[in-house]
C-alpha positions as CSV (number, residue, x, y, z in Angstrom):
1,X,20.7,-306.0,-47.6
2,X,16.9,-306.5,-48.0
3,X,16.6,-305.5,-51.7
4,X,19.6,-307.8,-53.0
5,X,19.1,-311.5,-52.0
6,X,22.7,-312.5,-52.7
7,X,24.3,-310.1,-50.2
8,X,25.0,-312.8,-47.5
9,X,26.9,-314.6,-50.2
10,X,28.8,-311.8,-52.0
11,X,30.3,-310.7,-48.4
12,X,31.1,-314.6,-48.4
13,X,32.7,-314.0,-51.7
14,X,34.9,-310.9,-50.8
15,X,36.1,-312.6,-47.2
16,X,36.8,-316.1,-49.1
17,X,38.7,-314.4,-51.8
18,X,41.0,-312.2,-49.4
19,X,42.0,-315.3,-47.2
20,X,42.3,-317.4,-50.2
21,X,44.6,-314.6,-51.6
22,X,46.3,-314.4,-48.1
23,X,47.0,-317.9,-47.9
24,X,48.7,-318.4,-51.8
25,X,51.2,-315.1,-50.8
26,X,52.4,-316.2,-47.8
27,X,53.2,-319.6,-49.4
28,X,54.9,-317.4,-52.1
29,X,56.5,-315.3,-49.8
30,X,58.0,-317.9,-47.5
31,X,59.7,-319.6,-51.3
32,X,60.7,-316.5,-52.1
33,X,62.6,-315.6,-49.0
34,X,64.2,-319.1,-49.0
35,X,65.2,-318.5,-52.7
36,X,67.0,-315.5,-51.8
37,X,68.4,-316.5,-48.5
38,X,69.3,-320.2,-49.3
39,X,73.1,-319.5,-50.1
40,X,73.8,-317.3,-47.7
41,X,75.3,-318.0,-44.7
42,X,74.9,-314.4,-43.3
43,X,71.4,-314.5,-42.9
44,X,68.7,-316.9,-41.3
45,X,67.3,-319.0,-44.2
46,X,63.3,-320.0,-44.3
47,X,62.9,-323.7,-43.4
48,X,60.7,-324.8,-45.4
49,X,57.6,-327.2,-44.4
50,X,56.4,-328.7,-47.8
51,X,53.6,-330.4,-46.4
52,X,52.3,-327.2,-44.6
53,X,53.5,-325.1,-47.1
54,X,51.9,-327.5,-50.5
55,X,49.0,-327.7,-47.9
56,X,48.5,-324.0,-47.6
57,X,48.8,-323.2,-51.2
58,X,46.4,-325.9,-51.8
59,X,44.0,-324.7,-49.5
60,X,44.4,-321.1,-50.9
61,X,44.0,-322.3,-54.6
62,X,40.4,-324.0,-53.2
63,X,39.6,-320.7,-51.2
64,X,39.9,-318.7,-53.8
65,X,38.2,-321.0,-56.5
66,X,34.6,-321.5,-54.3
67,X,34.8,-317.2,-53.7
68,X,35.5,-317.3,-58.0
69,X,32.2,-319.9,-58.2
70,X,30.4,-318.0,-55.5
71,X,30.7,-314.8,-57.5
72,X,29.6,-316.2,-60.7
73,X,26.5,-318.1,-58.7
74,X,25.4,-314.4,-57.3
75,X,25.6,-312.8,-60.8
76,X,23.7,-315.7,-61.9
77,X,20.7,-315.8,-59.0
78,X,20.2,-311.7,-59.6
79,X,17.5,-312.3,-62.0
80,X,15.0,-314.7,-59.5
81,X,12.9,-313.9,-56.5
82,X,13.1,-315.3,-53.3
83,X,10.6,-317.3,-51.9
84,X,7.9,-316.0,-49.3
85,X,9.1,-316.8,-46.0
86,X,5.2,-318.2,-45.5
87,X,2.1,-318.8,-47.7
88,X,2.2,-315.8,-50.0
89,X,0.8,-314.4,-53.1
90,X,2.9,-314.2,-56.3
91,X,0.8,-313.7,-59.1
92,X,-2.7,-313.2,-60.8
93,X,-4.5,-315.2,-63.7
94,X,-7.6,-313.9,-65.6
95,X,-9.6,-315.8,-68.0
96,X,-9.6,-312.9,-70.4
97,X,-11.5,-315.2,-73.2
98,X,-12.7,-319.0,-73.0
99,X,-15.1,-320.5,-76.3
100,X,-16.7,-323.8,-75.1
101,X,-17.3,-324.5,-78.5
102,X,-13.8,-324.6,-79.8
103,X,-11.9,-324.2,-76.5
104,X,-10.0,-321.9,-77.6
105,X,-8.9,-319.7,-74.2
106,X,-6.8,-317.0,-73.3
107,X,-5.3,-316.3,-70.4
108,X,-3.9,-312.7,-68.9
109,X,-0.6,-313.6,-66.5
110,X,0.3,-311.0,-64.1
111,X,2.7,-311.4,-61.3
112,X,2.0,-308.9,-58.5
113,X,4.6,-306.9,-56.4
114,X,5.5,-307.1,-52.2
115,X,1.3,-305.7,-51.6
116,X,0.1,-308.2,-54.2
117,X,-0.6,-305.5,-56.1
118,X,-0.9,-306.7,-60.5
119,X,2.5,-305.6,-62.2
120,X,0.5,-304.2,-65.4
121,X,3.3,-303.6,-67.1
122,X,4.8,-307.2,-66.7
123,X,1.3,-308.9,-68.0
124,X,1.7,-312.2,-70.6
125,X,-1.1,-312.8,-72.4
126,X,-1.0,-316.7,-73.0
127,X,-3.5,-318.1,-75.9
128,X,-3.6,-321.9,-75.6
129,X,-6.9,-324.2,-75.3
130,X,-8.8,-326.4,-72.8
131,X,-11.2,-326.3,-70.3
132,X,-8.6,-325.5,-67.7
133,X,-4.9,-324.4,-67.2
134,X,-1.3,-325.7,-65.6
135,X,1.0,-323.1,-63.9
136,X,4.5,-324.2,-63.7
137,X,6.7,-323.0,-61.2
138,X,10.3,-324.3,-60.0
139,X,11.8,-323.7,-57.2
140,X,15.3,-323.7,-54.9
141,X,16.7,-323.8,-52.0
142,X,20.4,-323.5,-50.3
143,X,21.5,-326.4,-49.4
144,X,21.9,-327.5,-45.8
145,X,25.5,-326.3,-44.9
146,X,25.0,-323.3,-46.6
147,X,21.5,-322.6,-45.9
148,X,22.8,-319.0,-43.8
149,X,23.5,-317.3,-47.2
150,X,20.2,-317.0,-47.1
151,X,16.8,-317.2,-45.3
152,X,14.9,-318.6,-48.6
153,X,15.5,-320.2,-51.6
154,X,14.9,-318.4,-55.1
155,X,11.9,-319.6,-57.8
156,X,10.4,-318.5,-60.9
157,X,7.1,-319.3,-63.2
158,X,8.0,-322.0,-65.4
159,X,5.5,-322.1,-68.3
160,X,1.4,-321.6,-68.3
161,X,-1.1,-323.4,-70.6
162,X,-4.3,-325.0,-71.0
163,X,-5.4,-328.7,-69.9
164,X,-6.3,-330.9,-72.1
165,X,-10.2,-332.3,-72.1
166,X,-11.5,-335.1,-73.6
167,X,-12.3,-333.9,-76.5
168,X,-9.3,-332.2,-77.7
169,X,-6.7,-333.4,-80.1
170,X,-3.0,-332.5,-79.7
171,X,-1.4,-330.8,-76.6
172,X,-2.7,-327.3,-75.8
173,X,0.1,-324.5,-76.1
174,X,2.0,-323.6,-73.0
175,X,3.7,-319.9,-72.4
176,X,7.4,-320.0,-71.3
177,X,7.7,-317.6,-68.5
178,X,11.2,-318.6,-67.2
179,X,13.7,-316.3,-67.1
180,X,16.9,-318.0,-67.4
181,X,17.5,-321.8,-66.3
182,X,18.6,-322.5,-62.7
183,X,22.4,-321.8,-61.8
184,X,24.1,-325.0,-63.0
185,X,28.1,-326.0,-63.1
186,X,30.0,-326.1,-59.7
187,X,28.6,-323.3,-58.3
188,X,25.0,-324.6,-58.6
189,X,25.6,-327.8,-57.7
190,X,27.9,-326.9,-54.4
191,X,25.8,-324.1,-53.1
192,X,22.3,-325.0,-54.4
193,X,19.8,-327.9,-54.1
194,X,18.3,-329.8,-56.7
195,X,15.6,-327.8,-58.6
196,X,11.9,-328.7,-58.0
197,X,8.3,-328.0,-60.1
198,X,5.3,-327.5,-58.1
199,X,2.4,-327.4,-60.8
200,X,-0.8,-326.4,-59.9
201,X,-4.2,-326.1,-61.7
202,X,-8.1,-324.7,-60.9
203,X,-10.5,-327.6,-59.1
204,X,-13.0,-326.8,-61.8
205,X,-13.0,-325.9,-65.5
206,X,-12.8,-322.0,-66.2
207,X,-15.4,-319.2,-66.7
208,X,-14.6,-316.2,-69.1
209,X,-13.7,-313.8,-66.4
210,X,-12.7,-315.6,-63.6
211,X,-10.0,-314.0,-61.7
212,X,-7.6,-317.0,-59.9
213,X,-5.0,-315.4,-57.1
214,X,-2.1,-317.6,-57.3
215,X,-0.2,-318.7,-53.5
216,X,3.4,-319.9,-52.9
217,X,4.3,-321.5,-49.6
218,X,4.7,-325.3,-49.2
219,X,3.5,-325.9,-52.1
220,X,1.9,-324.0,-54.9
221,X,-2.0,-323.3,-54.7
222,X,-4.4,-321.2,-56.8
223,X,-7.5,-319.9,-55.6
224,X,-10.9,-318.6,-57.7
225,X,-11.4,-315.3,-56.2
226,X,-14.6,-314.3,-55.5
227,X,-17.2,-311.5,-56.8
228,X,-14.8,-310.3,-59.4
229,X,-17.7,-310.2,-62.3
């Protein structure tokens, strides 16, 4: 359960779709039976109740259609993180090269693992220009009523790029680092609040070499670590 975040909501899948399943056959059943039986005077006939019954199958149809949406939502969500459950570190960004003459800077992403540990082998090396640099990172949560599928929400880095100074002309270049766009249709919108961006940036313009540690909690916050020269 702790390694796949959508296991609250799959088990929500799997007991939705049975009793929506349930509740469609014994609607079927009970028509069928009073099919068969409805000429026949040697055998009790079904009476049917079509505002219970047309109220059952209705309910089953709906049953089974959220456990359908709720499948396709936990496909969809197996690709995000869930948030920390407190102020946490999620990532790394070095100053790998920054020209004050042209401002020309490059930036080495690295998101870190559960220790906050880099993830060498997931580094992004992001070449944009400006004195500083915008990280981008969206993130969300269950919505109230269903908020016990899970104990977080889910984000992901958006997009990383330089800021742009007073003396630059055009907008710097920004990385996408998304990895797919947040569950949208039904599913998205019955399970799943509205998507927000936290941006954050450094206080102070950059220093070939700095090394920034990069915190998700509240809110997004990046912090210059020290004695990294």
């Amino acid at each position: 359960m702790g390694s796949d975040p959508s296991f609250r909501l799959k088990v929500f899948v799997v007991i939705a779709g049975v009793l929506g399943v349930f509740l469609v056959a014994f609607v079927a059943q009970r028509v069928w039976y009073w099919l068969k039986t409805r000429k026949r005077e040697d055998v009790e006939t079904t009476r049917l109740a079509p505002v219970v019954d047309f109220g059952l199958l209705a309910l089953g149809g709906v049953v089974i259609w959220l456990a359908l949406e709720g499948l396709l939502l936990s496909i969809h969500l197996s690709g995000f993180t869930v948030q920390p459950p407190q102020r946490q570190k999620i990532a790394e960004i070095e100053v790998g090269r920054f020209d004050k003459e042209n401002g020309q800077l490059t930036l080495l992403f690295y998101p870190v693992d559960a220790a906050g540990q880099r993830r060498r082998d997931y580094h992004v090396p992001v070449f944009s220009t400006g004195q500083q640099f915008e990280l981008s990172v969206e993130v969300f949560d269950w919505r109230g009523a269903w908020s016990w599928l899970g104990e977080k929400g889910f984000y992901q880095y958006l997009s990383l790029g330089g800021v742009p100074n007073g003396t630059s002309t055009g907008v710097p270049a920004r990385k996408d680092l998304s990895i797919r766009a947040k569950p949208g249709g039904v599913g998205g919108m019955i399970f799943l609040e509205p998507s927000l961006t936290s941006n954050g940036k450094p206080g102070k313009d950059v220093s070939e070499g700095d090394v920034y540690d990069i915190f998700l909690g509240d809110k997004l916050e990046i912090a210059l670590r020290d004695n990294v020269k």
